[in-house]
BAFI-3210 file (N, C-alpha, C; in Angstrom, 3 decimals, decimal comma, padded with zeros to 6 digits):
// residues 181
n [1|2|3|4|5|6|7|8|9|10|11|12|13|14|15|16|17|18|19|20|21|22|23|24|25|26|27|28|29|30|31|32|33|34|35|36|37|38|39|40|41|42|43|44|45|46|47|48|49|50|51|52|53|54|55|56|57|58|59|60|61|62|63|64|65|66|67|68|69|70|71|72|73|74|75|76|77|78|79|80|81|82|83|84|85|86|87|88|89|90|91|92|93|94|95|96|97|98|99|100|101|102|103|104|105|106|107|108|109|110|111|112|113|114|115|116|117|118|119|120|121|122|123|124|125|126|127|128|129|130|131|132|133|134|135|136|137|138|139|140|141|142|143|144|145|146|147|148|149|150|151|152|153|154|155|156|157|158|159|160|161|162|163|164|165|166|167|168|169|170|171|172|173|174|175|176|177|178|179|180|181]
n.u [095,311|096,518|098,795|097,522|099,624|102,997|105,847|109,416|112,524|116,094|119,098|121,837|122,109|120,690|118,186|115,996|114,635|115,120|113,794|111,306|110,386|109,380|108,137|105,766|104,471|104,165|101,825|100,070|100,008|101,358|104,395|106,392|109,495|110,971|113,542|113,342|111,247|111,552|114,014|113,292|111,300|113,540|114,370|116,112|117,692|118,749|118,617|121,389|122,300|120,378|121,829|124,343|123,757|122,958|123,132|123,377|121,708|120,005|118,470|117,825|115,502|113,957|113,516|111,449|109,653|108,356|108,102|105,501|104,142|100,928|101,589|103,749|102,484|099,709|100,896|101,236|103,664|106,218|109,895|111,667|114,476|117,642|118,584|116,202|115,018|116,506|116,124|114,962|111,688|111,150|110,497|107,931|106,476|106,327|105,355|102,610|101,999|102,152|099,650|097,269|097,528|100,016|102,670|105,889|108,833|111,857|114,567|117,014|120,002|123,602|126,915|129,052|127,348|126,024|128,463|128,990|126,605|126,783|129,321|129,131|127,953|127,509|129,348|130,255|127,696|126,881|127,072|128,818|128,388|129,674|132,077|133,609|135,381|132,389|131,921|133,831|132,238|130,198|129,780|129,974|127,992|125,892|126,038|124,910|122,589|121,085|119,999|117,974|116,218|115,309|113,968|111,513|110,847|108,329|108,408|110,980|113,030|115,687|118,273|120,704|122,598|120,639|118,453|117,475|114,962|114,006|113,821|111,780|109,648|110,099|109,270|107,017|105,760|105,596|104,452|101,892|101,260|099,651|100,121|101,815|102,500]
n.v [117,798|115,699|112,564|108,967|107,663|108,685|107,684|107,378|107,347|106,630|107,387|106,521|108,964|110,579|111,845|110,555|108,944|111,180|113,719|112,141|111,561|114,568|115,153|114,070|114,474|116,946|116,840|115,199|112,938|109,438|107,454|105,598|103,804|101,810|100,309|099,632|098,180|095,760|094,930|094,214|092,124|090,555|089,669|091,905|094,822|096,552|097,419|097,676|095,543|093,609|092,766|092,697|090,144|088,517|088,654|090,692|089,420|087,968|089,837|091,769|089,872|089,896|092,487|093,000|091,281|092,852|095,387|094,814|094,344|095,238|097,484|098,723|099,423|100,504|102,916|106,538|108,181|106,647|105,738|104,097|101,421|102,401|100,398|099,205|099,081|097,538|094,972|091,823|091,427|093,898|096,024|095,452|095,218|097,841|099,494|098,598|099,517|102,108|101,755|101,686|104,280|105,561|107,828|108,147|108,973|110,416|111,413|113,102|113,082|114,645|112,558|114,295|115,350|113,425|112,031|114,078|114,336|111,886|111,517|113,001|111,357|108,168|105,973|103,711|102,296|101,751|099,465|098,098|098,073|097,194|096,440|097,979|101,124|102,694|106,107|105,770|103,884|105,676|107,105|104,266|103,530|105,715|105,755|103,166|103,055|105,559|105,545|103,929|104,588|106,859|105,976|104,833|106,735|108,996|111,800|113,527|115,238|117,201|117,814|118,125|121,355|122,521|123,288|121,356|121,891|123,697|121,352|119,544|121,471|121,468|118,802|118,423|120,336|119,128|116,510|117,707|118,278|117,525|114,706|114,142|111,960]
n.w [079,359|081,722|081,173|081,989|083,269|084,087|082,926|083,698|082,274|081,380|081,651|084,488|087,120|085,695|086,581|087,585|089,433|091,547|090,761|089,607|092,325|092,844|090,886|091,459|093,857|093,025|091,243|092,722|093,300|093,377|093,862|092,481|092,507|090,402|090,872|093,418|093,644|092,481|093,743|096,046|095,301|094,830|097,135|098,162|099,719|098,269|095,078|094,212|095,742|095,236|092,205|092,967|094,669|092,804|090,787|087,282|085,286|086,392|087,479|085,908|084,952|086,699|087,222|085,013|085,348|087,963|086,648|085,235|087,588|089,268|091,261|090,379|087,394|088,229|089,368|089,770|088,750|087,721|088,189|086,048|086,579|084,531|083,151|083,028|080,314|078,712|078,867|078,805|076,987|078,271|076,651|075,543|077,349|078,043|076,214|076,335|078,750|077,539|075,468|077,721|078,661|079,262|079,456|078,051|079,296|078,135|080,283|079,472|079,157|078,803|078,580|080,025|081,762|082,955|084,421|086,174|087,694|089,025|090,181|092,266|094,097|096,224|094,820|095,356|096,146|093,404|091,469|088,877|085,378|083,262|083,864|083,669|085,748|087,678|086,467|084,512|082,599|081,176|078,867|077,197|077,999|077,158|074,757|073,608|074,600|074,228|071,748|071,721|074,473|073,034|070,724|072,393|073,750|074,257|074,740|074,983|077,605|078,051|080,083|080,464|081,454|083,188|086,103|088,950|089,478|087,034|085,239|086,623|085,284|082,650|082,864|083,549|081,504|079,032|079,584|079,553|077,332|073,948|072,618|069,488|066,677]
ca.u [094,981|097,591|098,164|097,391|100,719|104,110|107,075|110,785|113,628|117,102|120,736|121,979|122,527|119,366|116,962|114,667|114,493|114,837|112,227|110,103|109,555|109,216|107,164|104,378|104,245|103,600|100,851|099,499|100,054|102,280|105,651|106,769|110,911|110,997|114,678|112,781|110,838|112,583|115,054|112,069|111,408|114,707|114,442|117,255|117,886|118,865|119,150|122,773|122,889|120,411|122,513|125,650|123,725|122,527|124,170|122,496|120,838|118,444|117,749|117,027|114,061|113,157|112,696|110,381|108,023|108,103|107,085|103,813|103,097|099,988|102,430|103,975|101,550|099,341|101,978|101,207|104,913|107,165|110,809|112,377|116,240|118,416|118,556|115,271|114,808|117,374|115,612|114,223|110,614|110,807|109,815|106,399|105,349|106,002|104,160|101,588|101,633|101,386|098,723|097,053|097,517|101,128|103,907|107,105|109,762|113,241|115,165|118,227|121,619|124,991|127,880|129,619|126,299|126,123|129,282|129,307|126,362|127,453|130,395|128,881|126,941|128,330|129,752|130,003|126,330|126,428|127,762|129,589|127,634|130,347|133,092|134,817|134,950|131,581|132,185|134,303|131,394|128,895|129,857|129,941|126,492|124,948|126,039|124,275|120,928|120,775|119,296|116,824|115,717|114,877|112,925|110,594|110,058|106,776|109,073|112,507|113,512|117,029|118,803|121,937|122,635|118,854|118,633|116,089|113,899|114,176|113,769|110,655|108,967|110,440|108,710|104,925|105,112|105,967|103,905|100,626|100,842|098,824|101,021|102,241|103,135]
ca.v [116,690|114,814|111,330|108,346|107,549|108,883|106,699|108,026|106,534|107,427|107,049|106,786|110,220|111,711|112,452|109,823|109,011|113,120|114,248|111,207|111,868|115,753|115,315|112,652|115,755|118,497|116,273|114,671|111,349|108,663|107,635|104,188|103,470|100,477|099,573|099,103|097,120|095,126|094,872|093,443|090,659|089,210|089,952|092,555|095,868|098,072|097,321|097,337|094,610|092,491|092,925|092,086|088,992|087,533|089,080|091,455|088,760|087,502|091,312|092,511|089,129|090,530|094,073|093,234|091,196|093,995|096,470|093,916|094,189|096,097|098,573|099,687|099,436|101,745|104,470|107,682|108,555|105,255|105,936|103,005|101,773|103,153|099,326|098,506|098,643|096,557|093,679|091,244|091,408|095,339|097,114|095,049|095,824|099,490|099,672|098,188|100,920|103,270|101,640|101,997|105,896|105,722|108,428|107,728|110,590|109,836|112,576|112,449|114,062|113,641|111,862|115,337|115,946|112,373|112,087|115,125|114,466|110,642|111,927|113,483|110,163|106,822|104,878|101,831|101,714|101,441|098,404|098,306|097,244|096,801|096,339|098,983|101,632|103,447|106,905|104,973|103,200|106,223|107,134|103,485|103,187|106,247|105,301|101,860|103,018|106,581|105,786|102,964|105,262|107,927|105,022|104,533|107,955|109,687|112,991|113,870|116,280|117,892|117,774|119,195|122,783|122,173|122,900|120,246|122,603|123,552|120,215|119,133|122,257|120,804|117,361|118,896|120,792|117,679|115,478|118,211|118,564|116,355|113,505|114,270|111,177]
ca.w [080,220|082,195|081,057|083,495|083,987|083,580|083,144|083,047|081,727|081,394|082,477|085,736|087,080|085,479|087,934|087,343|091,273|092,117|089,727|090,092|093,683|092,568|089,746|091,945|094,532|092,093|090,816|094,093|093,102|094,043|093,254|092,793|092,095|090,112|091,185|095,045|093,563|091,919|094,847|097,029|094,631|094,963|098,821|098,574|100,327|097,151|093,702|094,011|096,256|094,535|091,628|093,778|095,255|091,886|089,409|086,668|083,996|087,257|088,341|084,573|084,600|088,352|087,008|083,947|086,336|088,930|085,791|085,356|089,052|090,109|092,044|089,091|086,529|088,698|089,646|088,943|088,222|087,756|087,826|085,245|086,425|083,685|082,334|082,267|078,653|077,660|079,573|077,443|077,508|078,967|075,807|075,288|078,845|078,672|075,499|076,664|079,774|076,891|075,269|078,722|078,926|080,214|078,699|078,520|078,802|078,786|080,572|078,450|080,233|078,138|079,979|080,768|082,688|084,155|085,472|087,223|088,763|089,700|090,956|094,015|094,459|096,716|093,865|095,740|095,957|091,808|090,852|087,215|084,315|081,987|084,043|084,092|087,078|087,303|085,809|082,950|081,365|080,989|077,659|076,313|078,067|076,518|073,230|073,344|075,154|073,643|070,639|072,121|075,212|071,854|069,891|072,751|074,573|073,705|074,814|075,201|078,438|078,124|081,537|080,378|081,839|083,953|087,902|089,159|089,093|085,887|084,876|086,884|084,857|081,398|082,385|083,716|080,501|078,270|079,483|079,332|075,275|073,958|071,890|068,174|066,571]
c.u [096,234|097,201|097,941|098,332|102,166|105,688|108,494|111,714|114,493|117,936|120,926|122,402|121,325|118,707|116,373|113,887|113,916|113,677|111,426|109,130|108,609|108,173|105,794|103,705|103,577|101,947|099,557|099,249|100,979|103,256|105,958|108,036|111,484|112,080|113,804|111,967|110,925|113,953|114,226|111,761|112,106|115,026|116,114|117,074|117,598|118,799|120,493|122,951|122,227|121,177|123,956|125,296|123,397|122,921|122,999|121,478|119,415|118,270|117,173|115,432|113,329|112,502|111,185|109,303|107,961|107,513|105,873|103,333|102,325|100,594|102,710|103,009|100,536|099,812|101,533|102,328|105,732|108,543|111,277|113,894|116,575|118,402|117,171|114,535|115,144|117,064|115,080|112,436|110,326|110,056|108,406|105,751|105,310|105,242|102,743|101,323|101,219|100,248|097,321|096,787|098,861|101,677|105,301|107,897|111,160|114,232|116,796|119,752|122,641|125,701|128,600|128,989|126,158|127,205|129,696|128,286|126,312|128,398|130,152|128,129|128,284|128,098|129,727|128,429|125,382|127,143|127,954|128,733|127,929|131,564|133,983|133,934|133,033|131,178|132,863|133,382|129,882|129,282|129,406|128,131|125,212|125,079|124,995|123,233|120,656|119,223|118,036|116,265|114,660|113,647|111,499|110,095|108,745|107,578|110,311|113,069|115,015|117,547|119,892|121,742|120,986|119,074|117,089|114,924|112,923|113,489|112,488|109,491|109,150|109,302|107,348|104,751|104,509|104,641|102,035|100,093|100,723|099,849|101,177|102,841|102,343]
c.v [115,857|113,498|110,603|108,054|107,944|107,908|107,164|107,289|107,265|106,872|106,649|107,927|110,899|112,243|111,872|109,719|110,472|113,331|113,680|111,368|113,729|115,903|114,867|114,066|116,509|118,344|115,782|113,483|110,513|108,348|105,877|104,208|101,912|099,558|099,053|098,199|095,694|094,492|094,107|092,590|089,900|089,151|090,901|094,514|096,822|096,878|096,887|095,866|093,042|091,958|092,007|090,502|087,664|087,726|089,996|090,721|088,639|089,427|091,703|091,194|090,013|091,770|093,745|092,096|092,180|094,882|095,682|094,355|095,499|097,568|099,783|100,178|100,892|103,225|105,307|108,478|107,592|105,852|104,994|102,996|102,141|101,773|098,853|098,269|098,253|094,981|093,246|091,298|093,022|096,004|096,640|095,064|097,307|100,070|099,406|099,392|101,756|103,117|102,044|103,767|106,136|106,650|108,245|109,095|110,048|111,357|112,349|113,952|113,620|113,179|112,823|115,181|114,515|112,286|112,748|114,859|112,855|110,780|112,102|112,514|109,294|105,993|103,783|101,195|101,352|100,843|098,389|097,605|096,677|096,445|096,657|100,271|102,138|104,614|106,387|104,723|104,386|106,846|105,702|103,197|104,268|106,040|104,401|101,946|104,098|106,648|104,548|103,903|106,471|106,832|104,904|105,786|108,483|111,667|113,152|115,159|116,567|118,165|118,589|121,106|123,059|122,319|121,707|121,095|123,182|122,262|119,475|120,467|121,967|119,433|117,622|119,564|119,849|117,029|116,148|118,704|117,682|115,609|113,787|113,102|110,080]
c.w [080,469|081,509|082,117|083,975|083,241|083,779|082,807|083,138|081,147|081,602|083,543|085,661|086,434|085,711|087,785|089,181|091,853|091,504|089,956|091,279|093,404|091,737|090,804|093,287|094,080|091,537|091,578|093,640|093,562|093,047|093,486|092,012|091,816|090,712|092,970|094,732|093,232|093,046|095,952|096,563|094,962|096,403|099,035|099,398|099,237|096,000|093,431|094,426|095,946|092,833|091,469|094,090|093,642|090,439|088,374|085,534|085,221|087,604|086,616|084,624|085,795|087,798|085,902|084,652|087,624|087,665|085,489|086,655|089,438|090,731|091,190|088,500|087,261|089,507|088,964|088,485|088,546|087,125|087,552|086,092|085,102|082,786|082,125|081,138|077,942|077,958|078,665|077,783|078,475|077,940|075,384|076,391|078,695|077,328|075,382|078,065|078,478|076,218|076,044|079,287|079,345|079,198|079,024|078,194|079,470|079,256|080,401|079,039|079,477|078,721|080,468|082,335|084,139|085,091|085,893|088,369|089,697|090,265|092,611|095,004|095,104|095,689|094,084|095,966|094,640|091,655|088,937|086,513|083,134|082,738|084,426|085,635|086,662|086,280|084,510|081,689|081,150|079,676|076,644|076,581|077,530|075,073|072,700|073,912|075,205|072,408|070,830|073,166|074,031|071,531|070,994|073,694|073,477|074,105|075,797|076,199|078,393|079,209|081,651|080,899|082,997|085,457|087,720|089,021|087,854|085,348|084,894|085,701|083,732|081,588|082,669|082,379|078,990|078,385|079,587|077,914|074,998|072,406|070,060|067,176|064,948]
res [x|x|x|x|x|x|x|x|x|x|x|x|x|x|x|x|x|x|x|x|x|x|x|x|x|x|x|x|x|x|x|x|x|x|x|x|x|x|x|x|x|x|x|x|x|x|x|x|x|x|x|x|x|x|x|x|x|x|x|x|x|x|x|x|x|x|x|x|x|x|x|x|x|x|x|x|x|x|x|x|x|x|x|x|x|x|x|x|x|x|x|x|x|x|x|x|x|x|x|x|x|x|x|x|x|x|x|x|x|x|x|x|x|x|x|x|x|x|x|x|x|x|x|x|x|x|x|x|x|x|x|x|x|x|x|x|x|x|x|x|x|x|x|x|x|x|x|x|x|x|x|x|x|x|x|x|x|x|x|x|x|x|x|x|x|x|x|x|x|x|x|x|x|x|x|x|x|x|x|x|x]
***
């Protein structure tokens, strides 16, 4: 039995977005991309640019009342930004999704894997989160939201060496075995 809702969380560069849409397809459900939502709160275009316009402390409060809102909450596949679990007040909403029926699966890519496939991405539409260039800080950022993305998944997808395809068939299998814990 599917659960009621799947929630993925990850890096940037993971497929949360790709898959998300892929996964909500495969399923016939809908797809909701928290960063859009989140980006519509603060009346911005992208993510990046509410980011850019307000800086990242007001977009991390924006995101964790966009994960409360109705939108989210009832997604049948919610793709998390890559920060939203370092938000204050993120990890007692998305436990509360799982209380709810939600699973969380963090689709976990090492930084080889990320910044190859950030590479082929418009960088200027990812604003720095540490500072340094883009590609720079994806090591220091899987270090420091590796082992918290782990603590709160309900199951762990392997991205490394994975076509998308691949991948979407790793996360329908995942999230159809029933919870071990």
């Amino acid at each position: 039995m599917l659960p009621k809702q799947i929630i993925l969380l990850g890096l940037r560069g993971s497929g949360k977005s790709t898959l998300g849409k892929l996964l909500a397809a495969r399923l016939i459900t809908d797809f909701v991309d928290l960063d859009f939502v989140t980006a519509g709160l603060l009346g911005a275009a992208s993510a990046a640019d509410a980011i850019r316009a307000g800086g990242l402390p007001g977009f991390r409060e924006a995101e964790v009342r966009a994960l409360q809102m109705p939108r989210s909450t009832g997604a049948g596949v919610l793709a998390l930004g890559g920060g939203t679990p370092t938000a204050h007040g993120a990890i007692p909403a998305l436990l509360t999704l799982r209380t709810r029926g939600a699973r969380l699966v963090y689709l976990r890519g090492g930084p080889s894997t990320l910044r190859a496939r950030l590479s082929t991405t418009d960088l200027d539409a990812r604003p720095s989160l540490t500072g340094a260039p883009v590609l720079e800080e994806i090591d220091r950022l899987f270090a420091e939201r590796d082992p918290l993305y782990r603590s709160l998944a309900d199951n762990v997808v392997e991205i490394d060496g994975r076509t998308v395809e691949e991948s979407l068939d790793d996360i329908a299998a995942a999230v159809r075995k029933p919870l071990v814990k």
